[in-house]
C-alpha positions in Angstrom: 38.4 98.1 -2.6 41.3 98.2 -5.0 43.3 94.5 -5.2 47.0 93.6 -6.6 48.4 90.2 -8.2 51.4 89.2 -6.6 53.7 88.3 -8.9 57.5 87.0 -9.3 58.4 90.7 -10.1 56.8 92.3 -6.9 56.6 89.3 -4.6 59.7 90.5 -2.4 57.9 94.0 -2.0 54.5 93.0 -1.5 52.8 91.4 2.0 51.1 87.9 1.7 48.2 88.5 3.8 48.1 85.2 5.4 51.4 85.9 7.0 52.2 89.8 7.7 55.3 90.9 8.6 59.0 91.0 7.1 60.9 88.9 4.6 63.1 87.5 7.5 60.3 86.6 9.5 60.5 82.3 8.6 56.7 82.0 7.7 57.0 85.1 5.4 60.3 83.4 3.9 59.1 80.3 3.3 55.4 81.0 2.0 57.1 83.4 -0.2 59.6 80.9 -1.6 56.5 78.3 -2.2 54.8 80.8 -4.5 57.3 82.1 -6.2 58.3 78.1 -7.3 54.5 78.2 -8.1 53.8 81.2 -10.0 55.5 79.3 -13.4 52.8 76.7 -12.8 49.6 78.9 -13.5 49.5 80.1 -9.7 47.4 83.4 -9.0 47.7 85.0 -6.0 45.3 88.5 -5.6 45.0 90.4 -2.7 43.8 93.5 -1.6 45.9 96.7 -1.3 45.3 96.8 2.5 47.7 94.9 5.3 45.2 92.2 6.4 43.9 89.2 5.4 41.9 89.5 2.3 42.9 87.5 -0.6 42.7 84.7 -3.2 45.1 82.0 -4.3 44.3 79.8 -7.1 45.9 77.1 -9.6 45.5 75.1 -12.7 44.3 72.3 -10.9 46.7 69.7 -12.7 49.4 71.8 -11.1 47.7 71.9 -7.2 49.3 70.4 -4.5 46.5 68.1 -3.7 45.2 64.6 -5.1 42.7 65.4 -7.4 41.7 64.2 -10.5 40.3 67.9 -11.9 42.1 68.3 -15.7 40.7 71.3 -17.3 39.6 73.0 -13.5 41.3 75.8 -11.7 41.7 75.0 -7.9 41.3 76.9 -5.2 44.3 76.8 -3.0 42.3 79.7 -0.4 39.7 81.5 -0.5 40.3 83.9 3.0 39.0 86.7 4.4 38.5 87.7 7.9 38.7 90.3 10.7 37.6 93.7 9.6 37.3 92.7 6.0 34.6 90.5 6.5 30.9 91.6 5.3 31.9 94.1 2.4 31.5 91.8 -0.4 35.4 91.4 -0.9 34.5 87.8 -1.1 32.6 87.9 -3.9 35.1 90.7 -5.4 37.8 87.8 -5.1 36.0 84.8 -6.0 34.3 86.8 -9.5 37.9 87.9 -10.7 39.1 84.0 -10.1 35.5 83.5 -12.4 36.4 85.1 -15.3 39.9 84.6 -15.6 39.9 80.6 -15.1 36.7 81.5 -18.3 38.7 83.2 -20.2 41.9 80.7 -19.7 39.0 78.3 -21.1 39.0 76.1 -17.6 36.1 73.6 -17.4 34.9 75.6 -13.8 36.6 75.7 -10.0 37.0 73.4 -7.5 37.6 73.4 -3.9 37.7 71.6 -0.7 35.6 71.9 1.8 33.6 70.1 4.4 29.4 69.2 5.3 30.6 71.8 8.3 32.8 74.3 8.6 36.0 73.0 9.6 39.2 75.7 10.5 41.2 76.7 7.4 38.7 75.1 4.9 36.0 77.0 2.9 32.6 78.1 4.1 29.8 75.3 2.7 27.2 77.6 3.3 29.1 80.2 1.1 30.0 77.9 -1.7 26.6 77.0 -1.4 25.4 80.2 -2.2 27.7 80.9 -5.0 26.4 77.9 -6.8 28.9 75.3 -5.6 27.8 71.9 -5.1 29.5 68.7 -3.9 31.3 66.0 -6.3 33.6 63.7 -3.8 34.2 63.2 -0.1 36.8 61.2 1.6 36.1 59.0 4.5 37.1 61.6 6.6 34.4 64.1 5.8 36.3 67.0 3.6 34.5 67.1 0.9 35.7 68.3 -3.0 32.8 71.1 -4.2 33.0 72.5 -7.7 31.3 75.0 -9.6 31.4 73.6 -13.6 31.1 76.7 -16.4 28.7 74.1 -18.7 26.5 71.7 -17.5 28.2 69.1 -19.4 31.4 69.8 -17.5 32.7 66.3 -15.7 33.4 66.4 -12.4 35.9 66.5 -10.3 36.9 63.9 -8.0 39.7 63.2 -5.6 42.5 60.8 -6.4 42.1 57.1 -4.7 44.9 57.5 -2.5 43.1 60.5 -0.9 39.3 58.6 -0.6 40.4 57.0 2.9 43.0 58.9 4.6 45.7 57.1 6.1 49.2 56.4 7.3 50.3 52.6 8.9 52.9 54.7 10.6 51.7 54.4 14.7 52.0 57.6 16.8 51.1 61.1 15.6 52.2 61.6 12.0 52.1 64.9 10.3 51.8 65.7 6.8 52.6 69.1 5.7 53.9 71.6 3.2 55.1 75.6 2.7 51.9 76.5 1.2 50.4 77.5 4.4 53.3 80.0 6.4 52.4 79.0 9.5 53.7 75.3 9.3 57.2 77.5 9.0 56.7 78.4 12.7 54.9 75.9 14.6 55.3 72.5 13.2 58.7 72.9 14.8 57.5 73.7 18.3 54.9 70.7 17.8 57.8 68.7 17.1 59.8 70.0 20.5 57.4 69.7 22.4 56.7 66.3 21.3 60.1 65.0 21.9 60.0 66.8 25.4 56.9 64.8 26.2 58.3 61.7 25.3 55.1 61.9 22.2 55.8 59.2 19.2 55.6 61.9 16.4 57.1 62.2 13.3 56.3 65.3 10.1 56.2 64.4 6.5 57.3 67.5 5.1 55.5 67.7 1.3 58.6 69.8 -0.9 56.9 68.8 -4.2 53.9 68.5 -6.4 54.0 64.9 -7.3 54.1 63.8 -3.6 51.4 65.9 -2.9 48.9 64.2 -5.6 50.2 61.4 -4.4 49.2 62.0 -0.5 46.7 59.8 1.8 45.0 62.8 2.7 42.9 65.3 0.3 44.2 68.3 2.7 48.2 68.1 2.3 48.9 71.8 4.0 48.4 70.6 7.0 47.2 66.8 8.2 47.3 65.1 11.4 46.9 61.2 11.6 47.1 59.0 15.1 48.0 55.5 14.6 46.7 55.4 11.3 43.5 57.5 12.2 43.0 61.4 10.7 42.1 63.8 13.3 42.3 67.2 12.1 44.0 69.5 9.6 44.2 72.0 12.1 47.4 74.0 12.8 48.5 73.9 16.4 50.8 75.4 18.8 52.2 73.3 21.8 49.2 74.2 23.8 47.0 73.4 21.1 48.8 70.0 20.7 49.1 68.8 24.5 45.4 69.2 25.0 44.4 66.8 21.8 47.2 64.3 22.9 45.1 64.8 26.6 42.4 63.9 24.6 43.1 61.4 22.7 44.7 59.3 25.8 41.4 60.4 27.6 39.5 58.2 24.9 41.5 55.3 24.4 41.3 54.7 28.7 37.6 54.5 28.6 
C-alpha cells in the first residue's frame, strides 16, 4: 500500500477519507477548512492512495483540540481504518510512520483516547493494547486517555480537570462539537431540526477554537452529548438515531 500526507499545498486536490466526495459537499468543506487552520500547528494527516477510509491524523498534543495535559506527546486525533482495508496491516503501516516521526520530532511518546470497551468513533483497546499501549487517565464517564511513552521515564499523560467529570448545568440535551470530525457539518443540523420539530430542549456548543477545546467538560470534544447535566454518548446521530435515544431516555426516567 502506497500512502500520501495531505498537506496545505495538495489539500484542495486530495480526498479526506473520512468524508469522500467533492469540495462543495459541506462535510468535505468544512473538515477541509479545520485542517488546513491545523496544519501550521504540527497537524499530520496520512492516508492511503486509495478512495476509502484508511488513514491517520495526528498533533503535537499541546496543539489537540482536547483537555489534556500531554507537553512533549503527539496526539492522536484518529486512528481509522475500515471496510475493505481492514486486516492487511495498514494499521500498523499508519500507526509505525506516526512512530517514528513523533521520535524523530523528539516527542516524549503518543497518546490517545479510548475506552475499557470499544465505544463508536474511539480507538480499539484491544489494538492499543497490542501495540503496547496502556492506560494513564479515565474520566468519570469511562473514556479513558492510553499512551505509549518512547522511555520508561516518560511522565504520563493525563487529562485536564475540567474533563475528569464531564458535565454541563445546562438542562435538556446539550451538544458539544467541532469541524474535526465532517460529519457534524451534516447532521448536527438535522439533530437540531428535528429537535425543534419535536418540541426537544436542545441546544449545540459549536467548539471553533483550540483554547475552548482544552478547556471542555468532556475529554471527547468532536462530538459530546450531555442530558441534564448527564454524558450519554459521543456518538454521531441522524434524526433517527436521535428520536430513539430521546425514546429512551424518557423510557428510563418513567420507571
Amino acid at each position: 500500500m502506497d500512502y500520501i500526507r495531505v498537506t496545505k499545498e495538495n489539500l484542495e486536490n486530495e480526498h479526506i477519507c473520512c468524508a469522500i466526495s467533492n469540495n462543495k459537499d459541506a462535510q468535505v468543506a468544512s473538515k477541509k477548512a479545520w485542517l488546513a487552520d491545523r496544519f501550521d500547528d504540527g497537524l499530520v494527516f496520512l492516508k492511503s492512495v486509495e478512495r476509502g477510509k484508511c488513514f491517520i491524523e495526528y498533533i503535537p498534543a499541546e496543539n489537540a483540540w482536547n483537555p489534556l495535559e500531554a507537553d512533549g506527546y503527539m496526539y492522536i486525533d484518529c486512528l481509522w481504518v475500515s471496510g475493505s482495508f481492514k486486516g492487511h496491516g495498514y494499521s500498523n503501516d499508519l500507526l509505525g510512520a506516526c512512530i517514528e516521526d513523533s521520535r524523530a520530532k523528539g516527542k516524549k511518546g503518543l497518546c490517545i483516547l479510548c475506552a475499557a470497551k470499544k465505544k463508536p468513533f474511539l480507538a480499539d483497546p484491544k489494538y492499543l493494547k497490542y501495540k503496547g499501549f496502556s492506560v494513564c487517565d479515565e474520566a468519570d464517564n469511562g473514556i479513558q486517555l492510553w499512551y505509549l511513552p518512547f522511555s520508561p521515564d516518560a511522565e504520563p499523560p493525563k487529562l485536564k480537570e475540567c474533563a475528569r467529570h464531564p458535565h454541563t448545568d445546562r438542562k435538556g440535551y446539550v451538544l458539544f462539537y467541532t469541524n474535526q470530525c465532517p460529519f457534524n457539518a451534516k447532521y448536527v443540523p438535522i439533530v437540531e431540526q428535528t429537535a425543534r420539530e419535536h418540541g426537544i430542549p436542545f441546544h449545540a456548543v459549536h467548539i471553533e477554537s483550540k483554547e475552548a477545546a482544552q478547556n471542555a467538560p468532556t475529554p471527547v470534544t468532536t462530538y459530546a452529548l450531555f442530558l441534564d447535566g448527564r454524558y450519554l454518548t459521543n456518538e454521531q446521530m441522524n434524526d433517527a438515531k436521535f428520536l430513539k435515544l430521546v425514546s429512551q431516555n424518557q423510557g428510563e426516567n418513567t420507571k
